[in-house]
C-alpha positions as CSV (number, residue, x, y, z in Angstrom):
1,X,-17.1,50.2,35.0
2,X,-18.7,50.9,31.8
3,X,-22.3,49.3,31.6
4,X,-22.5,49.8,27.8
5,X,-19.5,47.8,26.9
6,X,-21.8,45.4,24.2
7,X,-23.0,47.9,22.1
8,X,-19.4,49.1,21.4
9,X,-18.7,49.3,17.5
10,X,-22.5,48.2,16.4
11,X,-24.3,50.8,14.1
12,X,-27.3,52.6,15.8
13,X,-28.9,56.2,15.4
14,X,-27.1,58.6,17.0
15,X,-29.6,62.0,18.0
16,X,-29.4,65.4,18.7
17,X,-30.1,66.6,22.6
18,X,-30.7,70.1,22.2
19,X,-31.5,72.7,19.9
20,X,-35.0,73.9,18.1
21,X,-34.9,71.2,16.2
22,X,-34.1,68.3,17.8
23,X,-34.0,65.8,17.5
24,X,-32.4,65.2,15.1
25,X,-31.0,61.2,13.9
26,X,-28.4,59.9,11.8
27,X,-26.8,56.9,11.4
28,X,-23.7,56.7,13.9
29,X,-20.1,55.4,13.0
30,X,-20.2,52.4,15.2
31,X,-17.6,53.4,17.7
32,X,-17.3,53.5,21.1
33,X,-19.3,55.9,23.6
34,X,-18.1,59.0,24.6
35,X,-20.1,61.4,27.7
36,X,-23.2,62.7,26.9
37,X,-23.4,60.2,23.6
38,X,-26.5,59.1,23.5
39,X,-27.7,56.2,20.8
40,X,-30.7,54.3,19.6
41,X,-30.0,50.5,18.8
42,X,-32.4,48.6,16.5
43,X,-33.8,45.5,17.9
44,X,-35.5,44.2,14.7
45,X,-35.6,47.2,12.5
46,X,-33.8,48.5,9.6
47,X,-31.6,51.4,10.6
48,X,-32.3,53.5,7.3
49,X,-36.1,53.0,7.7
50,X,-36.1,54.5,11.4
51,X,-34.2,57.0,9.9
52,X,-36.8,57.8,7.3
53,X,-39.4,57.4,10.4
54,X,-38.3,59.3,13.0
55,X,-36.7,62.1,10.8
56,X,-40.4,62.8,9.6
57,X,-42.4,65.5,9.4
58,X,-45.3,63.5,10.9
59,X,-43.2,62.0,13.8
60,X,-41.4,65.5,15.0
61,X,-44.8,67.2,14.8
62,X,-46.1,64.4,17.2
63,X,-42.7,64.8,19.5
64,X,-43.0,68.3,19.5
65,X,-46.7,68.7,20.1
66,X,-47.4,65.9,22.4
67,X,-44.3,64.9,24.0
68,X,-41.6,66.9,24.5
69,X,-42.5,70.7,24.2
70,X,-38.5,71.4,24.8
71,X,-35.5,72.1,23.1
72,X,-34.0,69.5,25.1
73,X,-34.2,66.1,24.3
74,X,-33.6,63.0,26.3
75,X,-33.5,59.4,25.8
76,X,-36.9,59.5,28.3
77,X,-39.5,61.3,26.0
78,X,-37.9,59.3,22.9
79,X,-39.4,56.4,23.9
80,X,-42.7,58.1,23.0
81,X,-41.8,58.2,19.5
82,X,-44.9,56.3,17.7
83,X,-43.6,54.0,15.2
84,X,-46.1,52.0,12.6
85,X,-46.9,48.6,13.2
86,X,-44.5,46.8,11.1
87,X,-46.9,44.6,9.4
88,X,-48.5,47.6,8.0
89,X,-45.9,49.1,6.4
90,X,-46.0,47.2,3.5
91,X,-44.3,48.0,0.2
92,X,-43.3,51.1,1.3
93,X,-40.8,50.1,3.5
94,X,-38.4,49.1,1.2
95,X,-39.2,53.0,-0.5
96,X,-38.6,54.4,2.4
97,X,-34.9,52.8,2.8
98,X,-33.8,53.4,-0.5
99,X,-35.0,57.1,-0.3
100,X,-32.1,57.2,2.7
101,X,-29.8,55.1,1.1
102,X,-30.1,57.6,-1.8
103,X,-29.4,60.7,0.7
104,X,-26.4,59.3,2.8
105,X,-24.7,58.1,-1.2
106,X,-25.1,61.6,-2.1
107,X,-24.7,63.3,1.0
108,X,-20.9,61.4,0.6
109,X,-20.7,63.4,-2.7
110,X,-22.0,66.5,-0.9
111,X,-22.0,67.3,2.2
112,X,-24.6,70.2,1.1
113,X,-26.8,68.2,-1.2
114,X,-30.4,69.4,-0.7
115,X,-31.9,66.3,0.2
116,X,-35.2,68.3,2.1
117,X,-36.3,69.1,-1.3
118,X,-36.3,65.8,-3.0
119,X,-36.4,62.6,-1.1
120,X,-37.1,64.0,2.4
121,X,-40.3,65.7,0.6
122,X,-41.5,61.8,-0.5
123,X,-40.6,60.1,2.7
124,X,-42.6,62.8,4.5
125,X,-45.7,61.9,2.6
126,X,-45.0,58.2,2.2
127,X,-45.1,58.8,6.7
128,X,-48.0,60.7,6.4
129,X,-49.9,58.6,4.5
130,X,-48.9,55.9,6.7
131,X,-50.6,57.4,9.7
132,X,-53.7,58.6,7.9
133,X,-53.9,54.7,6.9
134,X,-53.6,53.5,10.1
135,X,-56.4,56.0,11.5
136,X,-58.6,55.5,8.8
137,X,-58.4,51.4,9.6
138,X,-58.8,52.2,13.7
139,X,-55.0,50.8,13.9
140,X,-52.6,52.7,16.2
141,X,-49.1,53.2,15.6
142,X,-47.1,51.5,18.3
143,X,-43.8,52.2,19.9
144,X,-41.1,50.7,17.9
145,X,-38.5,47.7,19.8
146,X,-35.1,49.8,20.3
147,X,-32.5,50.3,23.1
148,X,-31.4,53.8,23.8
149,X,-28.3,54.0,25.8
150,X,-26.3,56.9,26.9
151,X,-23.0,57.6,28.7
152,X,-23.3,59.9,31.0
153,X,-20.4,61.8,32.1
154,X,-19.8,59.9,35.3
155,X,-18.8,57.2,33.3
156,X,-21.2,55.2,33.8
157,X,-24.7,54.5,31.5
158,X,-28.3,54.2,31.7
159,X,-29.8,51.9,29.4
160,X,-33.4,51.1,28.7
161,X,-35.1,48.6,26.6
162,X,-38.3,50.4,24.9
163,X,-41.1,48.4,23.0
164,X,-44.6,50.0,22.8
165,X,-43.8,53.2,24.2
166,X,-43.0,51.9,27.4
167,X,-40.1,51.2,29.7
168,X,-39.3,47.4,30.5
């Protein structure tokens, strides 16, 4: 029996497991799970801004440095992932999800369009200035509201609700 079966065919964030830089997130088709598919589910959050968040600069140097020193990834240290309080985004939310909109409409056009030197350069400081804001002001980023689930290759999946960084 497949534990997974209601998150069939929604839109998450799928993510890279391994590699130097993983991970890595993108916007998944929506289908149904496969082994070793792992996928992020937005409870409350716009897909294309937690794209623009945890595709960061600011958030992999924070995953790399203080969570997960690996080149494995797992739905476990992911959880870790500081988001910014949502009411402290702001204005620059809706900048941030039009600068991915922007690179998935011409990433369609081409596959090879070199998004890292244009919008990815703006969300990066549009993130960093978020987290200088917040420890300027004595605010903490908090762990964003998501469920990660993954189908392991026993068929069967582990799911986890995250909020705050921490398991419930």
């Amino acid at each position: 029996r497949h534990d997974g079966r209601q998150y069939y065919f929604r839109r998450g964030i799928t993510f890279s497991h391994t590699g130097y830089y993983a991970p890595t997130f993108r916007v998944s088709s929506g289908g149904v799970f496969d082994t070793a598919g792992s996928t992020l589910f937005s409870r409350g959050w716009d897909l294309h801004l937690l794209l623009a968040l945890l595709n960061s600069k600011t958030a992999r140097y924070l995953f790399k440095n203080f969570i997960n020193h690996s080149v494995n990834t797992s739905e476990g240290p992911l959880k870790e992932i500081p988001l910014p309080d949502r009411g402290r985004i702001g204005g620059t939310e809706v900048d941030l999800i039009e600068l991915v909109r922007r690179i998935m409409l011409r990433q369609e056009e081409d596959r090879y369009y070199p998004y890292l030197q244009r919008e990815q350069v703006e969300i990066d400081r549009i993130v960093y200035d978020l987290t200088i804001s917040a420890q300027m002001n004595g605010r903490r980023w908090s762990g964003g509201t998501f469920a990660a689930t993954r189908v392991c290759s026993r068929d069967k999946t582990v799911s986890a609700r995250y909020r705050r960084g921490r398991s419930r």
